[in-house]
C-alpha positions in Angstrom: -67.1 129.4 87.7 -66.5 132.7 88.8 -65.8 132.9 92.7 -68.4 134.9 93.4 -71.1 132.6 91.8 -69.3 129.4 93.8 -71.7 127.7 95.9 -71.4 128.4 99.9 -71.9 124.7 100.7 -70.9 121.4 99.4 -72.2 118.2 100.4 -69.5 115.4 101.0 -68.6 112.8 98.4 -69.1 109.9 100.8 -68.9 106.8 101.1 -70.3 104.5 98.3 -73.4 106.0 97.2 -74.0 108.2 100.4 -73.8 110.8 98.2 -75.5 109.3 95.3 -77.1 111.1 92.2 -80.5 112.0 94.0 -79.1 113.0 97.2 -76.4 115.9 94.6 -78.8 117.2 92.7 -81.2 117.9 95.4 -78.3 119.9 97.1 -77.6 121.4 93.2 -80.9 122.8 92.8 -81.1 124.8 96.1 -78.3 126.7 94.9 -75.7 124.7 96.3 -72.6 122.2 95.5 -73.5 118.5 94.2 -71.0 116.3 94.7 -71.6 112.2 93.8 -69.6 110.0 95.3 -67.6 108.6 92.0 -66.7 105.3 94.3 -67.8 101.6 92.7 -70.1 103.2 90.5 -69.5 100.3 87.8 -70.1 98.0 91.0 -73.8 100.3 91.5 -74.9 100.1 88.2 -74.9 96.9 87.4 -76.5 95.6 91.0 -79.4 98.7 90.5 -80.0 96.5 87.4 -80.2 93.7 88.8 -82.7 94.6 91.4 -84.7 95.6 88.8 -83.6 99.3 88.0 -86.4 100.6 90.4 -87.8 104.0 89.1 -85.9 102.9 86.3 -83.2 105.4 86.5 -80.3 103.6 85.3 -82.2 102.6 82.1 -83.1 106.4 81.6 -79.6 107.0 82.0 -78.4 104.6 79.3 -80.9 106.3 76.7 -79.1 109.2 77.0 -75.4 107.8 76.9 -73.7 108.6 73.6 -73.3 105.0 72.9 -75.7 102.8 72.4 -74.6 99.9 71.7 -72.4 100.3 75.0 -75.6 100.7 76.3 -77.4 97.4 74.9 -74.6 95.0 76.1 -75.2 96.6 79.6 -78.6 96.2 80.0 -79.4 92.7 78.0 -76.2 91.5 80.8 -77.1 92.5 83.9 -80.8 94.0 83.8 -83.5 91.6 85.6 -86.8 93.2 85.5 -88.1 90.7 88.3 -85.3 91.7 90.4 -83.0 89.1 92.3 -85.1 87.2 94.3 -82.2 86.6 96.9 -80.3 85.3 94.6 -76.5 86.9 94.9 -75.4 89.5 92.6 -73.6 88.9 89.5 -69.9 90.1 89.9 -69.0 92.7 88.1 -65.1 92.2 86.4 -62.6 93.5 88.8 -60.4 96.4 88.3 -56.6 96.0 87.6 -53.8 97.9 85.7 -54.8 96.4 82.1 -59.2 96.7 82.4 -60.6 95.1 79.8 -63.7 96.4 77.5 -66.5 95.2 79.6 -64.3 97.6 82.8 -64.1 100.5 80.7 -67.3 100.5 78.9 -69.7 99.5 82.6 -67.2 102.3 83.9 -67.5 104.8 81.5 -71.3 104.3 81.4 -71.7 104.4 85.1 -70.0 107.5 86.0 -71.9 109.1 82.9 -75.2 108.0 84.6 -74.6 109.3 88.2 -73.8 112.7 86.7 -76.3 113.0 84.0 -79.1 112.1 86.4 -77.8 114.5 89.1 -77.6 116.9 86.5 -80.7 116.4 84.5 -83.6 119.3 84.6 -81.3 122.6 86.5 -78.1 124.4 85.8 -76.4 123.7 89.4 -73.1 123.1 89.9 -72.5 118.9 90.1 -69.3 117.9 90.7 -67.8 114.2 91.6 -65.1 112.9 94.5 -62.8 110.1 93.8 -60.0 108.5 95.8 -56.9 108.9 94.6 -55.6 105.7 96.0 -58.6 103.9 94.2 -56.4 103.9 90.6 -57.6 101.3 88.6 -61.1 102.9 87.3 -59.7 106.4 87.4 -59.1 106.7 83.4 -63.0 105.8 82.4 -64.3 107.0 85.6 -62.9 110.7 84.5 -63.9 110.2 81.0 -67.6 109.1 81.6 -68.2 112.1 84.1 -67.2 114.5 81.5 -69.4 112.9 79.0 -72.1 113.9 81.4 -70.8 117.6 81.3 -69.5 117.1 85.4 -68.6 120.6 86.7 -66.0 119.6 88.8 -63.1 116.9 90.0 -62.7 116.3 93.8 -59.8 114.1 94.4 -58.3 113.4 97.9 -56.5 110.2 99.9 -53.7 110.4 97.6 -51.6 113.0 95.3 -53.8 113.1 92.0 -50.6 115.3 90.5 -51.9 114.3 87.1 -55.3 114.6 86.5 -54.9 117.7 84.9 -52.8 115.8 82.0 -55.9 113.1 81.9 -58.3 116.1 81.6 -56.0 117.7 78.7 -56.0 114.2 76.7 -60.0 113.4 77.3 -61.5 116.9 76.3 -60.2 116.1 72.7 -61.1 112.6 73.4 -57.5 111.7 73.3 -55.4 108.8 74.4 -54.7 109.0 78.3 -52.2 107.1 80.9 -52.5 107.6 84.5 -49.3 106.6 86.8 -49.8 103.8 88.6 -48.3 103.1 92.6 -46.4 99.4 92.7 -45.1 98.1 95.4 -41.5 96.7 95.3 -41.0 98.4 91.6 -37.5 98.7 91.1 -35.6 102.1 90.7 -35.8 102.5 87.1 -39.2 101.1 86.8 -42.3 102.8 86.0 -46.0 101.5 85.5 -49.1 103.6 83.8 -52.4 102.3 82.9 -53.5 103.7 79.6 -57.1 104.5 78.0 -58.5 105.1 74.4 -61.7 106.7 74.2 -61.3 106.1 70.3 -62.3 102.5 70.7 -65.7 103.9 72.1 -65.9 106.4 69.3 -67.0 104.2 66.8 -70.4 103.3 68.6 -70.6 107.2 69.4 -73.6 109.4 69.1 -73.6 112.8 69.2 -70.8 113.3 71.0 -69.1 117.0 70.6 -65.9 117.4 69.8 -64.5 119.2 72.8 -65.9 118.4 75.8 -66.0 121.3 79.0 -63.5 120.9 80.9 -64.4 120.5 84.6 -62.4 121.8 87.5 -59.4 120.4 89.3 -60.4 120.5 92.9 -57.9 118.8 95.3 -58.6 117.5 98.4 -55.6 118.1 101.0 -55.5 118.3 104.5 -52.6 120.5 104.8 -51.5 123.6 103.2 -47.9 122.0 102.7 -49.6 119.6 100.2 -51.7 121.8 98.3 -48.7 124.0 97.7 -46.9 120.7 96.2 -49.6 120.2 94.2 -49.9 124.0 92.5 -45.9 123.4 91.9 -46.4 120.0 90.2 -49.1 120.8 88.0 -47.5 123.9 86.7 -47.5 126.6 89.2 -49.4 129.5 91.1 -50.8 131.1 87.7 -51.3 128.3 85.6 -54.8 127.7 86.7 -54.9 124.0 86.3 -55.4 123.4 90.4 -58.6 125.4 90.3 -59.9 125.6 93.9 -59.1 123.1 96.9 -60.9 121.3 99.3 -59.3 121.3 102.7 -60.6 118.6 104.8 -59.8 118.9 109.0 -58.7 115.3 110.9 -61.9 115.4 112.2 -64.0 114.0 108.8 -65.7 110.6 108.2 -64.2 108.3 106.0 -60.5 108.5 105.1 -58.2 110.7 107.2 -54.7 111.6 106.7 -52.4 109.9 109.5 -50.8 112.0 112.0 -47.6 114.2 111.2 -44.4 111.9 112.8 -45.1 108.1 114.3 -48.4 107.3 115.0 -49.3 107.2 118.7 -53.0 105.9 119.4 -55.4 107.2 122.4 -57.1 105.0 125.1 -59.9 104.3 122.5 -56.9 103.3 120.1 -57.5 106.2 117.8 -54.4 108.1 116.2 -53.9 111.0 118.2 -53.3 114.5 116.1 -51.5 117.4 117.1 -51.6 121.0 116.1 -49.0 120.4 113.0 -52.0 118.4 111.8 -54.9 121.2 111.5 -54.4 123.6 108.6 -52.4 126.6 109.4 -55.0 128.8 107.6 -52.8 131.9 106.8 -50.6 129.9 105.0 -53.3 128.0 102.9 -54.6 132.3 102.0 -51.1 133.4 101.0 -51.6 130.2 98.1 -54.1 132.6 96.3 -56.1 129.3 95.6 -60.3 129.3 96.4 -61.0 127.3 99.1 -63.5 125.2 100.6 -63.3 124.3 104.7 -64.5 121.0 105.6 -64.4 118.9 109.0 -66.7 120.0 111.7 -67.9 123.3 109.8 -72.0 121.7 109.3 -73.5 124.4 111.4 -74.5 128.2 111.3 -71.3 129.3 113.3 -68.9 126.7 111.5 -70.5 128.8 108.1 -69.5 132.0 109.4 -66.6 130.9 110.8 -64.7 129.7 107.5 -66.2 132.8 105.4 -64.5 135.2 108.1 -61.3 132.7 107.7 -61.2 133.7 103.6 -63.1 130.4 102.7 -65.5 130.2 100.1 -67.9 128.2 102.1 -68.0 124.7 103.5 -68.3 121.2 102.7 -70.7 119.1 105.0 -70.7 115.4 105.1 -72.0 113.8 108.5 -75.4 116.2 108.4 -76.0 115.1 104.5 -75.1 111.3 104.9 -78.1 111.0 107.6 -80.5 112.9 105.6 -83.7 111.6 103.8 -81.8 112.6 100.6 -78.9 110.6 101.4 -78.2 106.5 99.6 -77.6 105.1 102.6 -80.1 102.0 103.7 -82.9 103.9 104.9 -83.5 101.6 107.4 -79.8 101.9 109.1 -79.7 105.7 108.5 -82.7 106.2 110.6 -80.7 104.0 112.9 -77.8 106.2 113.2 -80.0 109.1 113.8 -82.0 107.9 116.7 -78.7 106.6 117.6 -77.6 110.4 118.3 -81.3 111.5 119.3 -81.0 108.6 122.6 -76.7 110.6 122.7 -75.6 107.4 121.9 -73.3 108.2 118.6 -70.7 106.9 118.5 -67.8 107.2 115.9 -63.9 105.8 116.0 -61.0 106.4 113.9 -59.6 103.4 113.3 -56.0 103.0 112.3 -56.1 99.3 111.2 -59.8 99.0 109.6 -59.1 100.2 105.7 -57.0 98.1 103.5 -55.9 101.2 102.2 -53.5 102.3 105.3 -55.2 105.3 106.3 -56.9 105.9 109.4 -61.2 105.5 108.3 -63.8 106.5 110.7 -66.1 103.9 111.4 -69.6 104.7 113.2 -71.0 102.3 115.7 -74.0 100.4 114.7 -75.3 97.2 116.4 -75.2 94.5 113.5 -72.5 96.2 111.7 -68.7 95.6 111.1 -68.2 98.3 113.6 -68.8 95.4 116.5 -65.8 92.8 116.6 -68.0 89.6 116.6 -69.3 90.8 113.2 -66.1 91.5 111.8 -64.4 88.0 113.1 -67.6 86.0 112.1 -67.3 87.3 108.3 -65.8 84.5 106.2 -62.8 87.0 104.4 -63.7 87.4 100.6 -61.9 89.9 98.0 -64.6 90.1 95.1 -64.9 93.8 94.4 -61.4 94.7 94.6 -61.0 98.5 94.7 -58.9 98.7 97.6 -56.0 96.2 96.1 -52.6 97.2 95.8 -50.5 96.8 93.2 -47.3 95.1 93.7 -44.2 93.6 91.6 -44.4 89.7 90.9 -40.7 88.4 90.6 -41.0 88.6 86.8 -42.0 92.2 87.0 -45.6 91.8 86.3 -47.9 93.8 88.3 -50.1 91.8 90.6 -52.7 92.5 93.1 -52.9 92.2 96.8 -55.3 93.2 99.8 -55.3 92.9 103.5 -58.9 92.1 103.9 -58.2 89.2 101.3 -57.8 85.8 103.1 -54.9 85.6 105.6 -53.1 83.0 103.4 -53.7 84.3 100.2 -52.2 87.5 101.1 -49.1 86.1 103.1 -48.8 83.6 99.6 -48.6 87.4 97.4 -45.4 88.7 99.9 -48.0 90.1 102.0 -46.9 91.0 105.8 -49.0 89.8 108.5 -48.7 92.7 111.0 -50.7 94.3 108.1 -53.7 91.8 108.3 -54.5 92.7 112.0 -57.7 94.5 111.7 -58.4 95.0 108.1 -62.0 95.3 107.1 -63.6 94.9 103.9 -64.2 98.2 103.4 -65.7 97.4 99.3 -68.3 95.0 100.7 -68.9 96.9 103.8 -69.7 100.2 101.7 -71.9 98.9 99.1 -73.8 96.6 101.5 -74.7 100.1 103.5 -76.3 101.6 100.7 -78.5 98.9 100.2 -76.9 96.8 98.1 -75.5 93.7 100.2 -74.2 90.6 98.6 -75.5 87.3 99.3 -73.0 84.5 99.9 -73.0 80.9 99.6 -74.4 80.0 103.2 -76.9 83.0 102.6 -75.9 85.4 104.7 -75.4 88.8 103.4 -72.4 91.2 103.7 -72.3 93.0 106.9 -72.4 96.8 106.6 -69.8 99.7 107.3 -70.6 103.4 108.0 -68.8 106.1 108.3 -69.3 109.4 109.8 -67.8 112.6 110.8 -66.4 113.3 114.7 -69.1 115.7 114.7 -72.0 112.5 114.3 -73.6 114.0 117.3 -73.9 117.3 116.2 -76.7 115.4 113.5 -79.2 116.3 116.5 -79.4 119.9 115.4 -81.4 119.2 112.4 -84.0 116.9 114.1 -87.6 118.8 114.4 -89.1 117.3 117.3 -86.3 114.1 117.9 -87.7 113.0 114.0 -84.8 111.2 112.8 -86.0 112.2 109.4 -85.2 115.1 108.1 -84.4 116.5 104.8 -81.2 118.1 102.8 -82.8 121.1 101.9 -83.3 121.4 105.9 -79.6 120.8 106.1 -79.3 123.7 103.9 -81.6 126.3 105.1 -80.4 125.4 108.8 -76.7 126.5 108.0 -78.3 129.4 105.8 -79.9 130.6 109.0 -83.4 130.7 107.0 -84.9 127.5 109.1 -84.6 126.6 112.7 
């Protein structure tokens, strides 16, 4: 993709299913960057099943997937036609160094499905966002996207350093290891999780030989880091860090901490200082494409990063509240009228993620943004995206998490001045796009949002205080062609 034909705006990758298939491709055919949220896609799949594949999208997907037989085991496991019935969900396995075939194949068929659909019937540019720190599905995650012909790789919270080696192995359909973070590993110790998309090959169906290779889009917050990450991957004119995504403090979602020790405000929010924003001139002098995000969803922050050297802008808050959006309808109107009455509200919490990074959590009565919520939860780890990886005394890896129960995370070496706080961002996600699980007393899992500093800006796309409004309005707003 040439930089002249690059799209002006992207929508976030938020969330877990914020940005869902729908919600890209809507964004894709106006001309515009599609990104889908690449986060617990096995974990969306399998629970759209369940609830009886409404529209049947996920079944039209799995038609399409070059394996069918991958396909069949899918469906005749977790496909109910009559839906639930409140009835919990069936658990999908949960993701670890060594995933097992069931992982890989719900994996590699889920990340095939969100892009294929968002894909399906236009040429736009679709591209996917993963977390870095979110290792464990990263191997079939990558592999199933580019099955699906994905445009484009958007990896942030984290130094993603090798993906351009995974996407080397997997256009050839090649054997592929990914590096994997553990805790306490000792000096001459290294871990890697390893994939074989030969073991799928033998179910295949018209699968090319070479598949496109998509572009390596980074997301950093400072220039300092994207400049690592040219060096690493082979320098300034090797072309494998395509373009960058530069994302301010002032995003939803995972932020990078502050420069230095952290030092919280009166609302107990980290407090960021100008060695935290993007020194702009030195991100130019990279000679990398970029795209601004963090406060940019308007007119003015449009023309703004174009006058700065920016290809355009990526736009989360404004596209996460839209019609368009995968977020619980119900609750997304919620938010909105929330802003309409300029009662938004939005924190960055230093403590809420398992994952250690500050996460911006948007205030919602009923939510896990209120602390009787959170404290009333009984604390349950049964998604597991968000575990660490850690050194058992025999040198096994093992898993840990925060938001796990207090005891079984002291009983795995875990400290507890790390437990104060820590939400179960997995459950919390999922359950906000609609998707809740049911536990034993009956109850289902509280929701999490999260939204941009700029949540109150959402007003500006509002006709006449409707808290409904679409993402081609979002579009045409910025574009100057609506008001």
């Amino acid at each position: 993709m040439s930089n002249e034909n690059s799209p002006q705006i992207l929508n976030g990758g938020m969330g877990v299913a914020a940005s869902n298939w729908h919600l890209a491709r809507v964004v894709s055919k106006l001309g515009q960057g599609g990104i889908v949220s690449g986060t617990a896609l096995n974990v969306l799949m399998a629970r759209r099943l369940q609830d009886g594949d409404p529209g049947g999208y996920m079944q039209h997907a799995l038609l399409n997937f070059p394996f069918p037989e991958i396909s069949r085991r899918i469906v005749n496991k977790y496909y109910n036609p009559n839906g639930r019935r409140g009835k919990p969900y069936k658990l999908t396995p949960m993701p670890q160094m060594n995933n097992g075939r069931e992982f890989n194949e719900l994996c590699v068929a889920a990340n095939f499905a969100e892009v294929f659909l968002a894909k399906e019937g236009h040429n736009g540019f679709v591209g996917i966002n993963y977390l870095e720190k979110i290792q464990f599905p990263h191997l079939p995650s990558i592999y199933g996207a580019m099955l699906a012909g994905v445009d484009g790789f958007f990896i942030g919270a984290g130094v993603a350093k090798e993906v351009p080696n995974v996407l080397d192995a997997l256009v050839n359909h090649s054997p592929s290891k990914y590096p994997l973070n553990v805790s306490g590993a000792l000096p001459n110790e290294t871990y890697s999780m390893t994939f074989n998309p030969e073991i799928l090959l033998k179910e295949a169906r018209n699968v090319p030989n070479v598949l496109s290779r998509p572009l390596f889009v980074p997301i950093v917050g400072l220039p300092v880091m994207a400049q690592y990450l040219i060096k690493s991957t082979g320098g300034k004119n090797s072309g494998r860090v395509n373009k960058l995504y530069v994302e301010r403090v002032c995003s939803g979602g995972h932020n990078t901490p502050p420069r230095g020790q952290m030092k919280l405000n009166e609302k107990g929010e980290p407090i960021y200082g100008i060695d935290d924003e993007p020194k702009l001139e030195k991100l130019r002098d990279l000679g990398v494409p970029f795209w601004l995000a963090g406060g940019y969803g308007s007119p003015e922050g449009l023309a703004k990063a174009k006058k700065e050297g920016a290809l355009g802008i990526a736009v989360g808050t404004a596209f996460a509240l839209c019609t368009d959006s995968g977020l619980n309808p119900i609750l997304r109107r919620a938010l909105v009228q929330r802003a309409l009455d300029g009662k938004a509200d939005v924190k960055n919490d230093p403590f809420a993620s398992p994952a250690g990074f500050p996460f911006r959590v948007a205030g919602l009565e009923g939510t896990l943004s209120e602390d009787g919520v959170f404290s009333s939860r009984k604390k349950i780890c049964d998604l597991g995206f968000l575990r660490t990886s850690y050194r058992g005394t025999d040198g096994s890896v093992r898993y840990r998490c925060p938001a796990e129960p207090d005891s079984e995370f002291i009983t795995k070496g875990g400290k507890e001045e790390d437990i104060f706080g820590r939400k179960c961002i997995c459950n919390g996600l999922v359950a906000s796009a609609g998707m809740p699980q049911i536990s034993e007393d009956g109850t289902a899992e509280p929701e999490i949002f999260t939204l941009g500093a700029d949540y109150p800006k959402v007003v500006q796309f509002c006709k006449d205080r409707n808290p409904d409004y679409t993402a081609e309005r979002v579009i045409n707003m910025i574009l100057g062609k609506e008001k």
